[in-house]
C-alpha positions as CSV (number, residue, x, y, z in Angstrom):
1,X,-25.6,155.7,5.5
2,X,-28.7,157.7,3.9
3,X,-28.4,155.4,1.1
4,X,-28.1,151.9,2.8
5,X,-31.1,153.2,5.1
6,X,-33.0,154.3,1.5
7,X,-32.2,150.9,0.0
8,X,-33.4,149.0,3.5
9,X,-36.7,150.9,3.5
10,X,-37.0,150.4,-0.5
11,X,-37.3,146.9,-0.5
12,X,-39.5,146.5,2.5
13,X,-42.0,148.8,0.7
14,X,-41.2,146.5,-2.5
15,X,-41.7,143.7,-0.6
16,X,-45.2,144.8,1.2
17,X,-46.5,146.1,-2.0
18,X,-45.3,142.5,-3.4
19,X,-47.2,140.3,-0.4
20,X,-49.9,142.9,-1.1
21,X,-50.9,142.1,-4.4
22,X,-50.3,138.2,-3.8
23,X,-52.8,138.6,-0.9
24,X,-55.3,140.2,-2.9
25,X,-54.5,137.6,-5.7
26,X,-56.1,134.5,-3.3
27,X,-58.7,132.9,-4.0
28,X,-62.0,133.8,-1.3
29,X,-63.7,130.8,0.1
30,X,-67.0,130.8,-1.5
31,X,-69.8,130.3,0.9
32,X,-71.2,126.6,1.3
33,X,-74.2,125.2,-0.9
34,X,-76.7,123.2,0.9
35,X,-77.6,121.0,-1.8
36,X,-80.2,119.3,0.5
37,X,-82.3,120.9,2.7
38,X,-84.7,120.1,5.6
39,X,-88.2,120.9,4.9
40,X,-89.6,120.9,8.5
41,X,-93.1,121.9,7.1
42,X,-94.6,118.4,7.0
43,X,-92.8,116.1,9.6
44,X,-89.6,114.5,9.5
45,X,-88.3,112.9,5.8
46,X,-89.2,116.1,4.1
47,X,-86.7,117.7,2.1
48,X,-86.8,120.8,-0.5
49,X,-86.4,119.7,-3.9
50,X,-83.1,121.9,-5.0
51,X,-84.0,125.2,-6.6
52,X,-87.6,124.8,-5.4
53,X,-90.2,125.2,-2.9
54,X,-91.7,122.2,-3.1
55,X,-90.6,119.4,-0.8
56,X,-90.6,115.8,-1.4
57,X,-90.6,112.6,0.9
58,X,-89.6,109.4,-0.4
59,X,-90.9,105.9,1.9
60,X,-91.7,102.4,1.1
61,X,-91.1,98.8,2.2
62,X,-89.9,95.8,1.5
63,X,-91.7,92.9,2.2
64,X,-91.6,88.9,1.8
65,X,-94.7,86.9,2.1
66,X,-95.0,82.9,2.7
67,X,-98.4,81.5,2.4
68,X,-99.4,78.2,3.2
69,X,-102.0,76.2,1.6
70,X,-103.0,78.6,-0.7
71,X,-102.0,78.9,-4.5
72,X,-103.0,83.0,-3.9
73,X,-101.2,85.5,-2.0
74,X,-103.2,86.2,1.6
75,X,-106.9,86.6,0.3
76,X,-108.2,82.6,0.7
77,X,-108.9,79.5,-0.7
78,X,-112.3,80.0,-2.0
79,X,-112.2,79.2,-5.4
80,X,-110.0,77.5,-7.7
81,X,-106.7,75.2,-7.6
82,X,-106.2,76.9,-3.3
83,X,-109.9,75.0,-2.9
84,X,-109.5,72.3,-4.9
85,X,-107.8,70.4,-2.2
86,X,-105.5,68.2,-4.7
87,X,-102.4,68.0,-6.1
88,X,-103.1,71.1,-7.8
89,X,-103.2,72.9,-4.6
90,X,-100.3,74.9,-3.3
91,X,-98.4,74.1,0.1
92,X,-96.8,77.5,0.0
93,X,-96.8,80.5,-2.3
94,X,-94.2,82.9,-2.1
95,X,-94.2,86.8,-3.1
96,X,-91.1,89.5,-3.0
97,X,-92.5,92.8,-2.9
98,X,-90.9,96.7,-3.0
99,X,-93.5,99.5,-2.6
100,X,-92.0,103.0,-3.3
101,X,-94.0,106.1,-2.7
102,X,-93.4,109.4,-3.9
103,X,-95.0,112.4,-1.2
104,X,-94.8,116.2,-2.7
105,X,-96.2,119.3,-0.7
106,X,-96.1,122.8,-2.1
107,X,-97.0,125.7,0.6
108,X,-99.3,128.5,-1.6
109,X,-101.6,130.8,-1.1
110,X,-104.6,128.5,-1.3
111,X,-103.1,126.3,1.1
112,X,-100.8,123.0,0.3
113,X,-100.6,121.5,-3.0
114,X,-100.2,117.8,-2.8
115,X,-99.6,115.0,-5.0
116,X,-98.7,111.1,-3.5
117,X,-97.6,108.1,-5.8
118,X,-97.1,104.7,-4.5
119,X,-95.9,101.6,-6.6
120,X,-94.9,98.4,-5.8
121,X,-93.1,96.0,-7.9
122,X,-93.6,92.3,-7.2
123,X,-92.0,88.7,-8.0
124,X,-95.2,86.2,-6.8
125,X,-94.9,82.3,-7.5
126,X,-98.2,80.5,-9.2
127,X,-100.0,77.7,-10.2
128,X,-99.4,74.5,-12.4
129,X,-102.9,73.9,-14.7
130,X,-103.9,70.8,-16.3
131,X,-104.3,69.9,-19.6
132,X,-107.3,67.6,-18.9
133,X,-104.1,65.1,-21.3
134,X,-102.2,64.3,-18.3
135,X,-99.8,66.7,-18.9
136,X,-99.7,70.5,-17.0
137,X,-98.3,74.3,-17.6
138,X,-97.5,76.9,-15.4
139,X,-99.2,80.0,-15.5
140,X,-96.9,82.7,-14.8
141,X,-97.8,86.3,-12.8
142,X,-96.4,89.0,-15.4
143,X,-94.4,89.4,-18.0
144,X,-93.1,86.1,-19.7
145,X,-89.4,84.9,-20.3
146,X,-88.0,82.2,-21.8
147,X,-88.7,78.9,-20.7
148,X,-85.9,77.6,-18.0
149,X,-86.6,74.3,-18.9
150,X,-88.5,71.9,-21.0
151,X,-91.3,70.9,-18.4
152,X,-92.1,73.7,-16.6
153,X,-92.8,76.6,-19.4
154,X,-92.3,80.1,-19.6
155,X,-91.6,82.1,-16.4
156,X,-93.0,85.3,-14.5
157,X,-90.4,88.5,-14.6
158,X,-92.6,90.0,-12.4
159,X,-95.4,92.6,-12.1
160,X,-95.8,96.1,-11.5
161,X,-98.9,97.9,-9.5
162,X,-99.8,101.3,-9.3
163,X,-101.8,102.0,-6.0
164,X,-102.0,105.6,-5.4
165,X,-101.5,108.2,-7.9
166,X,-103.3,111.7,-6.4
167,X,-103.5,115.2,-6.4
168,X,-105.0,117.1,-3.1
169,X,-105.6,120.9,-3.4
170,X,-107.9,123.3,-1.4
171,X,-110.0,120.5,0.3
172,X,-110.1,118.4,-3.4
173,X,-109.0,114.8,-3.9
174,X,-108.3,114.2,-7.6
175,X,-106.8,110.6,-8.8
176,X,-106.2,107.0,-7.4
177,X,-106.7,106.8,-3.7
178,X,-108.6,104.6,-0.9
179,X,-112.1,105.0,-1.4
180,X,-113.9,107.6,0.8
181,X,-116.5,104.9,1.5
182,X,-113.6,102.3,3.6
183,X,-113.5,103.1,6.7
184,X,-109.9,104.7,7.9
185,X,-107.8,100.6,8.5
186,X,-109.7,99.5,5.3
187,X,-109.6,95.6,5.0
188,X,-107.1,95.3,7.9
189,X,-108.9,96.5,11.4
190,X,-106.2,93.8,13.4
191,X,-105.2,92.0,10.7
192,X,-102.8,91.3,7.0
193,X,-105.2,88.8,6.0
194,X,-106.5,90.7,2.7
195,X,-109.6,89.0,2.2
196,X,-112.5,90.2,5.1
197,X,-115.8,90.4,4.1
198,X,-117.9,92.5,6.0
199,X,-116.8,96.0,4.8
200,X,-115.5,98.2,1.9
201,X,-112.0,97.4,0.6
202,X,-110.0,99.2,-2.2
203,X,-106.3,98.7,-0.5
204,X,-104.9,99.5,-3.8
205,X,-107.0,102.7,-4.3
206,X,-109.8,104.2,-7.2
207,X,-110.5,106.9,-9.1
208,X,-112.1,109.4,-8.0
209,X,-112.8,112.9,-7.4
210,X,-113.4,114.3,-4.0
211,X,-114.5,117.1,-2.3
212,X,-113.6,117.3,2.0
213,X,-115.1,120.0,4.1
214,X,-113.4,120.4,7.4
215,X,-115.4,121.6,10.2
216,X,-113.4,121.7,12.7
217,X,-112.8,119.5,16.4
218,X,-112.1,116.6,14.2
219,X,-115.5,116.8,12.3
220,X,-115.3,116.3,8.2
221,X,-117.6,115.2,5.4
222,X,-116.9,113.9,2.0
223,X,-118.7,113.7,-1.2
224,X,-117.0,111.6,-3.7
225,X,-117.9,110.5,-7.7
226,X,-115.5,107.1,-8.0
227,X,-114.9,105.2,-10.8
228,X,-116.7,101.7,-10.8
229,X,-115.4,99.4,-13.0
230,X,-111.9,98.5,-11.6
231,X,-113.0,97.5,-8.0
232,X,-116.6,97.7,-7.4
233,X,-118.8,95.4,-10.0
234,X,-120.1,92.0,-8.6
235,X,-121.3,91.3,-11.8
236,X,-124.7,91.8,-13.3
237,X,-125.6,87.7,-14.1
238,X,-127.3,87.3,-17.5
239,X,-129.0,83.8,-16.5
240,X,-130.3,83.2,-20.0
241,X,-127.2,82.7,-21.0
242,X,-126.2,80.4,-18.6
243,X,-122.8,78.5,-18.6
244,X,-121.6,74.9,-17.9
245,X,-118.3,75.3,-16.3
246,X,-117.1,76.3,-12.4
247,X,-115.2,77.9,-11.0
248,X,-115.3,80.3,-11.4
249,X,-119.1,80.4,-13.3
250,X,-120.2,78.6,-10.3
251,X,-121.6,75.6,-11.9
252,X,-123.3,77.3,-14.8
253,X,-126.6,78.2,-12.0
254,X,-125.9,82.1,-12.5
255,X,-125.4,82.7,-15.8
256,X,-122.7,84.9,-17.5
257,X,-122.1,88.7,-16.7
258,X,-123.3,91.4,-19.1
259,X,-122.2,94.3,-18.1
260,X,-122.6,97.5,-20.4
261,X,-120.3,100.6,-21.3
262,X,-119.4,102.8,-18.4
263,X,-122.0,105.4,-17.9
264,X,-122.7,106.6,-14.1
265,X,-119.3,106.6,-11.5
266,X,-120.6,105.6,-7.9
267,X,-121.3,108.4,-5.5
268,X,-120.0,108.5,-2.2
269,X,-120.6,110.5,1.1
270,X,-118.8,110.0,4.2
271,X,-119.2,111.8,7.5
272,X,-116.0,111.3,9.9
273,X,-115.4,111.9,13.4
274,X,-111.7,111.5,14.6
275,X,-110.9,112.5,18.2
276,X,-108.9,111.7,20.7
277,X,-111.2,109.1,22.4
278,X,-111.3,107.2,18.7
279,X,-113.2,107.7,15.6
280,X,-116.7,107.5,14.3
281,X,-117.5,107.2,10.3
282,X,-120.6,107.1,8.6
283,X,-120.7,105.8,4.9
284,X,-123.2,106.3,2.2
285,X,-122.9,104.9,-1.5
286,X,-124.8,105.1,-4.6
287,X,-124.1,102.3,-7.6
288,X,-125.8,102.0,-11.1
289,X,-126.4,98.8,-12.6
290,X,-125.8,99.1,-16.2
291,X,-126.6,96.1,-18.5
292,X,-126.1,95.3,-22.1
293,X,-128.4,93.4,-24.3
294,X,-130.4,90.2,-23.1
295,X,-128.7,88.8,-26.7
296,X,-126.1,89.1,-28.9
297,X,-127.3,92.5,-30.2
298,X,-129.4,95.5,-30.0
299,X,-132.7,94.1,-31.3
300,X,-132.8,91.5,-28.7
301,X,-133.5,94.2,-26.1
302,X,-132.0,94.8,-22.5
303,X,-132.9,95.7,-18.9
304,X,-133.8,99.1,-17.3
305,X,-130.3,100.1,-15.1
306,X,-130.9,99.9,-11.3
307,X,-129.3,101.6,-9.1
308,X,-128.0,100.3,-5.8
309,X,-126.7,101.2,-2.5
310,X,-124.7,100.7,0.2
311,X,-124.4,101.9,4.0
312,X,-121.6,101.4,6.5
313,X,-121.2,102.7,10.2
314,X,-117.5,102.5,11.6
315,X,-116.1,102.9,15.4
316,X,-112.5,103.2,16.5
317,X,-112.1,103.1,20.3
318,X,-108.4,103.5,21.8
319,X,-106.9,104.2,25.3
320,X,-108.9,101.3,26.6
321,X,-108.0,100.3,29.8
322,X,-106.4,96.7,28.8
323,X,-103.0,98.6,27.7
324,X,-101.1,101.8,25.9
325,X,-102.0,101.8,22.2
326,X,-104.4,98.9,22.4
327,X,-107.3,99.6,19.7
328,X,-111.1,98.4,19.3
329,X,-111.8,98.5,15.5
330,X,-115.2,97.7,14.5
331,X,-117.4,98.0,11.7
332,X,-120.6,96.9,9.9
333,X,-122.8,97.2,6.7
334,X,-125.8,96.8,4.3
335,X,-125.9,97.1,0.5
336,X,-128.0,96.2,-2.0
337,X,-127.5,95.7,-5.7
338,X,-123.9,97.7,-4.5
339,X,-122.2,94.1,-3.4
340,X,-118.8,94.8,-3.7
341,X,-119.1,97.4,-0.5
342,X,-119.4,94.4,1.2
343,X,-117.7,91.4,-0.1
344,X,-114.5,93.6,-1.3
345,X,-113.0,93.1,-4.3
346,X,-109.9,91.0,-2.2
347,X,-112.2,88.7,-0.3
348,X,-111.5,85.4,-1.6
349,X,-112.4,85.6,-5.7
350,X,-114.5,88.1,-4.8
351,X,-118.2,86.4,-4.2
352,X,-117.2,83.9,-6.4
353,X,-117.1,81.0,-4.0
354,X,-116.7,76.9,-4.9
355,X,-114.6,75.0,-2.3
356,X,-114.2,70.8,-2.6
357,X,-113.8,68.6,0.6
358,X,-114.3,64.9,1.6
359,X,-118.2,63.1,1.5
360,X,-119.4,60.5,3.6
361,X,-122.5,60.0,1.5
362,X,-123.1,57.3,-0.4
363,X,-122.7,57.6,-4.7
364,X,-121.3,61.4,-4.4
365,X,-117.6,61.1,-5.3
366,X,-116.6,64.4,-3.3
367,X,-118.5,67.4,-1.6
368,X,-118.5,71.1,-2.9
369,X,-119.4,74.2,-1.8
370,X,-120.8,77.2,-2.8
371,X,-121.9,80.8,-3.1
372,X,-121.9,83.6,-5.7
373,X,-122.4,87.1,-4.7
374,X,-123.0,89.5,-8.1
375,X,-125.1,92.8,-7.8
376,X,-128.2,91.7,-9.6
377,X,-129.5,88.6,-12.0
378,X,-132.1,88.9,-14.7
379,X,-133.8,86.7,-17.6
380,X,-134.3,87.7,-21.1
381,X,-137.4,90.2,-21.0
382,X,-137.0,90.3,-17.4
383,X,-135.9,93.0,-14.8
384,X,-132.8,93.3,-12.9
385,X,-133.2,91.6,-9.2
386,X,-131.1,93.4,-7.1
387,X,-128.7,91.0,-4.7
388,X,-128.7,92.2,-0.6
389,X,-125.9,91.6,1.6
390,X,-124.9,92.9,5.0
391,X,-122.1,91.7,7.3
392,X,-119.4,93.2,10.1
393,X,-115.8,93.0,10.6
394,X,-113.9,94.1,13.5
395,X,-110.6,93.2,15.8
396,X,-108.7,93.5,19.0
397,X,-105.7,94.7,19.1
398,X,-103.1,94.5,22.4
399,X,-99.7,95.3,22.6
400,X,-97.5,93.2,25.1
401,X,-94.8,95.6,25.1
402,X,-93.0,97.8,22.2
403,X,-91.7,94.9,20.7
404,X,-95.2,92.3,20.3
405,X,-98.6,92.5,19.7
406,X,-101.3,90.4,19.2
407,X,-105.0,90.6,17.8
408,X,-108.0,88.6,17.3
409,X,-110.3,89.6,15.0
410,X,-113.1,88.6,12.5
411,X,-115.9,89.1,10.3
412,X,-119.0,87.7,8.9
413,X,-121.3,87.9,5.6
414,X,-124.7,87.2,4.7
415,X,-125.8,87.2,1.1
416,X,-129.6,86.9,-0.2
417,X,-131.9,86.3,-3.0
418,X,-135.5,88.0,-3.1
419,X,-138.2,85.1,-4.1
420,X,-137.7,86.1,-8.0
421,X,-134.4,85.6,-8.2
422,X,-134.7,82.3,-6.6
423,X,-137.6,81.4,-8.7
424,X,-135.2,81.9,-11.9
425,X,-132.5,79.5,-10.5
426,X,-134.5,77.1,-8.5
427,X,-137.4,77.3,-10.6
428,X,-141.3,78.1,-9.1
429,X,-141.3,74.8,-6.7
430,X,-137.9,75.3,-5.2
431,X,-136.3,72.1,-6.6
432,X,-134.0,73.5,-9.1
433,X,-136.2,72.1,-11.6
434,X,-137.3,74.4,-14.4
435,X,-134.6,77.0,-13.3
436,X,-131.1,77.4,-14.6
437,X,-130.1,75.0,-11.8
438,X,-131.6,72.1,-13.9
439,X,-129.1,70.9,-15.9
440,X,-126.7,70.2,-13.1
441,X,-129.7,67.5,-11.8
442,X,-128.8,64.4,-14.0
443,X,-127.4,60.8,-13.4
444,X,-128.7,60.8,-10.2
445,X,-128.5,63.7,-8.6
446,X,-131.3,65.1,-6.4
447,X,-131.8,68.1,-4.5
448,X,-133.5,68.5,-1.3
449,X,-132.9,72.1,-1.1
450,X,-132.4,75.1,-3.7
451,X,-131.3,78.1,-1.9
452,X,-128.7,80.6,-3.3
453,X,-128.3,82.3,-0.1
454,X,-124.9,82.0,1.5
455,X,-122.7,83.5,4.4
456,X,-119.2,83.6,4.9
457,X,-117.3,83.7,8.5
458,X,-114.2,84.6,9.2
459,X,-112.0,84.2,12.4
460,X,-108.6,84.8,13.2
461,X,-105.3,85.7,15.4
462,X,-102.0,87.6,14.4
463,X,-98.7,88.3,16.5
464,X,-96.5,90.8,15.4
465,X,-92.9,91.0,16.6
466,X,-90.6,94.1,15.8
467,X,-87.0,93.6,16.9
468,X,-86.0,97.1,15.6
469,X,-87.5,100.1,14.4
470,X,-89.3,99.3,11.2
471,X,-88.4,95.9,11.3
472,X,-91.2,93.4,11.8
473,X,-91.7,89.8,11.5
474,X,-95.7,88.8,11.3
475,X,-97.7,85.2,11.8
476,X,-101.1,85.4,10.7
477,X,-103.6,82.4,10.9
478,X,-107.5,82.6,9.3
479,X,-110.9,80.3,9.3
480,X,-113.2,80.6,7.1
481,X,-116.6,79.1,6.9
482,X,-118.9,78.4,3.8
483,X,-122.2,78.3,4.5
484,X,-124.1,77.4,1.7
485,X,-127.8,77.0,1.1
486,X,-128.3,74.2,-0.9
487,X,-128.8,70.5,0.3
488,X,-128.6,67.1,-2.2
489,X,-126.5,66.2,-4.6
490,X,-125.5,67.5,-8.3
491,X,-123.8,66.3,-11.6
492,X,-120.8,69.0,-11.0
493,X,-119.5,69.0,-15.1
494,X,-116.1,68.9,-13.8
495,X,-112.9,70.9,-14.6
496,X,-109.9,69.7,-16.3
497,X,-107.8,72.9,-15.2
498,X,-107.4,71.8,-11.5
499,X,-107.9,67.9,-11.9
500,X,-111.5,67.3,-10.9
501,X,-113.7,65.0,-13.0
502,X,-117.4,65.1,-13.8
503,X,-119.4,63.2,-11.2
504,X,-121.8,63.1,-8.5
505,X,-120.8,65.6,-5.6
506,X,-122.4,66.2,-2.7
507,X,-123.8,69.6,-2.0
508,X,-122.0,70.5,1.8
509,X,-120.8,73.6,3.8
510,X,-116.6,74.0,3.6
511,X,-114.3,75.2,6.0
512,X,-110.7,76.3,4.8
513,X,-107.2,77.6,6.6
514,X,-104.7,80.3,5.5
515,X,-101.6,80.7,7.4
516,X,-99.2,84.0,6.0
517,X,-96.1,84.1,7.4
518,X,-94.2,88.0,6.3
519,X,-91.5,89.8,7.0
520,X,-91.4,93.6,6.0
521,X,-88.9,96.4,6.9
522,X,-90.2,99.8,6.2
523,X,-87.7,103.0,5.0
C-alpha cells in the first residue's frame, strides 16, 4: 500500500513538474505596436511619422476642368488663338489635375517647425497652330511622345507644377508660398475664374522670405523680400526696338522687353486684421525696375532702375444677415511701375491684351482690340516712364443650404500712360505719327485717336453644388470687357500662327465669354 501510494504521488509530482516547465516554455504575448499613431496636436489627419516626433498630414484633390470657348484653361480669351475668334479657336479645353500636399509639424522648444509641399500633376489639351502653308501642328503642354498619328504630331505626357514648397519656424516664412502682398482668397474672392484683375495673385506661390509678428486679438504684420522674376515683371518695353508682330508684341506699338539680371527682390509689408466679424488687410509693396542696354551691348548705354510700388486695402465681412456662412469679400488697389500687383500674372496673358471681333465699317476686314500693361517704357537715351494702374475686385457669396451656393462677383482695371510715354507711341501731336505707332498707319489706315490707356471689366456668377462631403461639382460663367483707347483704323501685319491675314482692321472695344465647368473631390 505505502508503495502504490508512493508511486501515485510520484508521478503526479512528475507530472506537475512536467506541465510546469511546458508552461514556462510558452511563448508570452508581446505587447501590440501601434505602427500609426494619432497626432492630435494639429487637427484631424495628423499622424506621427513612426520612430518620430514629427507628424505629417497628407491632402489633395482631384479635379477635372471643361472650358468652353477658350483654347486656355480658366484665365480668358484675351490674347491669342481663345481671341482670335476662328477656326483656330477652341470650343472646349479639357484638363485632368491631382494636387498632392505634403504638411509636417515638429513641436520644439522654439515653438512648431513646419514645412508644406504641394504639387500637382496635370494632363491639359492645346492648340493646333498654323503654318501660314495651309497646313497646322499641335503644340503639346509638356513632355512630348511619339506622334499617334501622321496629322496630328507629337503629343503632351503631361506636366508637373510645384506650388508651395516652405519652411515656417519661430514667426519665419522661408520658400515658395502665396505672397504676403494677396490678400487671404487671392484671385478667387467668390469665384474659380483664375484671371481677375484688380488685385495681387500668385495662386501658385513665390519665393520669399518672411518675417510675421503676432500681436495678439488677431492683429499681425509682415515684412517680406520675394523674388520677382517668376510672377511679378510686366515687362520693362524697349520701344526703340520695336517689333512687327501681335500677339502677343501687341502690334509692334510697345517695343520689346529688356529686362536686366536679377538684382533687388520686391519688398513686401502687410498689416492683417482677422476677427471674428471678418478681416481687414493692408498691403504695401516695393518693385525695382532693372533694365539692360538701350542696344545690343554695353557701349550703347542703358536706363537708371526705378523703382515702383504698389498699395492694396482688403475687407472680409461674414455673418451678414442674408444667411449662415454667407461672405462679403472685397478689395482694391493702386501701383505704379509695380503692374503685376494689379493685373496678376493669371489675368488673361497677363496685360498683354489683342482680342478680334466682327466690323461694320467700311474697307476694315475685322476689328481688334487692345491693351498692354508692362511696368515702364523708355527710348534709347531716354528714362524709364513708369506705367500706373489701379482697379478692385470683390464678390458675394450665399449659401442656399449645405449642399449649393452661389456668388456674383467682379472686378475692374484701369491702366495709364503719363504724357511722355504717350508722346513716344503716338508721337508729339497724338496721331501716332512720328511714334512707334507709325508703321502700323499704311494702305489706308487712319487714326482718329492714339491713346494707350485701357481698362478691363470683369463680371460674373458661379453655383456650387456638393452632393457629399468633399465632393463638388462647379459652373462658372465670366464677361469681360476691353476698353481700349484708340479709335481709326490700322494696317494689323497679320499672323500666320492663328489664321489672320494682314489687312485693314478696325480699331474697336471687345467683349469675350468663359464658361468652366469642374468637378473636384478633395481627400
Amino acid at each position: 500500500m505505502k508503495i502504490s501510494n508512493s508511486f501515485i504521488l510520484g508521478s503526479v509530482a512528475v507530472l506537475v513538474a512536467a506541465g510546469g516547465a511546458k508552461a514556462a516554455d510558452l511563448p508570452v504575448k508581446a505587447k501590440a505596436i501601434e505602427y500609426v499613431k494619432v497626432c492630435s496636436l494639429y487637427g484631424p489627419g495628423f499622424y506621427y511619422i513612426p520612430g518620430t516626433d514629427t507628424c505629417i498630414k497628407l491632402g489633395g484633390y482631384l479635379r477635372v476642368d471643361v472650358l468652353a470657348n477658350s483654347n486656355v484653361d480658366n484665365t480668358g480669351n484675351t490674347s491669342g488663338a481663345a481671341a482670335a475668334r476662328n477656326r483656330f479657336t477652341n470650343g472646349y479645353t479639357w484638363r485632368s489635375r491631382e494636387d498632392l500636399n505634403i504638411d509636417t509639424r515638429t513641436a520644439t522648444e522654439y515653438g512648431v517647425v513646419r514645412t508644406f509641399f504641394d504639387a500637382t500633376f496635370n494632363w491639359t489639351s492645346d492648340s493646333y497652330a498654323g503654318q501660314g502653308n495651309g497646313s497646322t501642328v499641335y503644340s503639346p503642354i509638356g513632355t512630348v511622345q511619339a506622334p499617334n498619328n501622321a496629322n496630328t504630331g507629337a503629343v503632351a505626357a503631361g506636366t508637373v507644377g510645384v506650388y508651395y514648397a516652405y519652411i515656417q519656424f519661430a514667426g519665419f516664412t522661408i520658400g515658395k508660398a502665396v505672397s504676403q502682398f494677396s490678400a487671404p482668397w487671392a484671385n478667387y474672392p467668390g469665384n474659380n475664374f483664375d484671371g481677375l484683375v484688380g488685385g495681387g495673385g500668385t495662386v501658385t506661390g513665390v519665393n520669399q522670405f518672411t518675417y510675421t509678428a503676432e500681436f495678439g486679438n488677431g492683429v499681425s504684420l509682415s515684412l517680406s523680400a520675394q523674388d520677382q522674376t517668376a510672377y511679378y515683371q510686366a515687362g520693362v518695353f524697349n520701344l526703340g526696338a520695336p517689333v512687327t508682330i501681335a500677339p502677343p508684341g501687341a502690334l509692334g506699338i510697345f517695343g520689346i522687353s529688356d529686362y536686366a539680371g536679377t538684382i533687388a527682390p520686391d519688398l513686401v509689408a502687410m498689416l492683417r486684421v482677422d476677427q471674428a466679424w471678418g478681416l481687414f488687410q493692408a498691403s504695401f509693396a516695393a518693385h525695382d525696375n532693372h533694365v539692360a542696354y538701350y542696344g545690343g551691348n554695353e557701349l550703347t548705354g542703358h536706363p537708371e532702375d526705378k523703382w515702383g510700388w504698389a498699395g492694396q486695402l482688403a475687407l472680409s465681412i461674414k455673418n451678414i444677415p442674408t444667411g449662415p456662412g454667407d461672405t462679403i469679400n472685397l478689395q482694391g488697389v493702386y501701383t505704379n511701375g509695380a503692374t503685376r500687383y494689379n493685373i496678376q500674372d493669371l489675368a488673361g496673358s497677363a496685360g498683354a491684351n489683342a482680342i478680334f471681333g466682327s466690323t461694320g465699317l467700311a474697307g476694315a476686314y475685322q476689328s481688334i482690340g487692345f491693351g498692354v500693361a508692362p511696368d515702364s517704357v523708355f527710348v534709347t537715351g531716354g528714362s524709364q516712364q513708369l506705367i500706373t494702374t489701379y482697379g478692385f475686385r470683390g464678390a458675394y457669396v450665399h449659401n442656399w443650404n449645405p449642399y449649393w451656393n452661389t456668388s456674383i462677383y467682379g472686378a475692374w482695371a484701369q491702366v495709364n500712360y503719363n504724357g511722355t510715354a504717350k508722346g513716344y507711341i503716338c508721337g508729339l501731336a497724338g496721331n501716332g505719327v512720328g511714334g512707334t505707332f507709325a508703321p502700323l498707319l499704311v494702305g489706308g489706315a487712319a487714326l482718329t485717336s492714339c491713346n494707350p490707356d485701357y481698362s478691363i471689366a470683369q463680371i460674373g456668377t458661379q453655383t456650387q453644388w456638393t452632393p457629399v462631403k468633399n465632393l463638388t461639382f462647379t459652373a462658372d460663367f465670366t464677361y469681360t470687357h476691353l476698353d481700349q483707347s484708340f479709335a481709326g483704323t490700322i494696317a494689323y501685319p497679320g499672323s500666320a500662327s492663328i489664321g489672320k491675314p494682314a489687312a485693314i482692321y478696325e480699331l474697336k472695344d471687345q467683349n469675350t465669354v468663359t464658361l468652366l465647368l469642374r468637378a473636384q473631390r478633395n481627400w
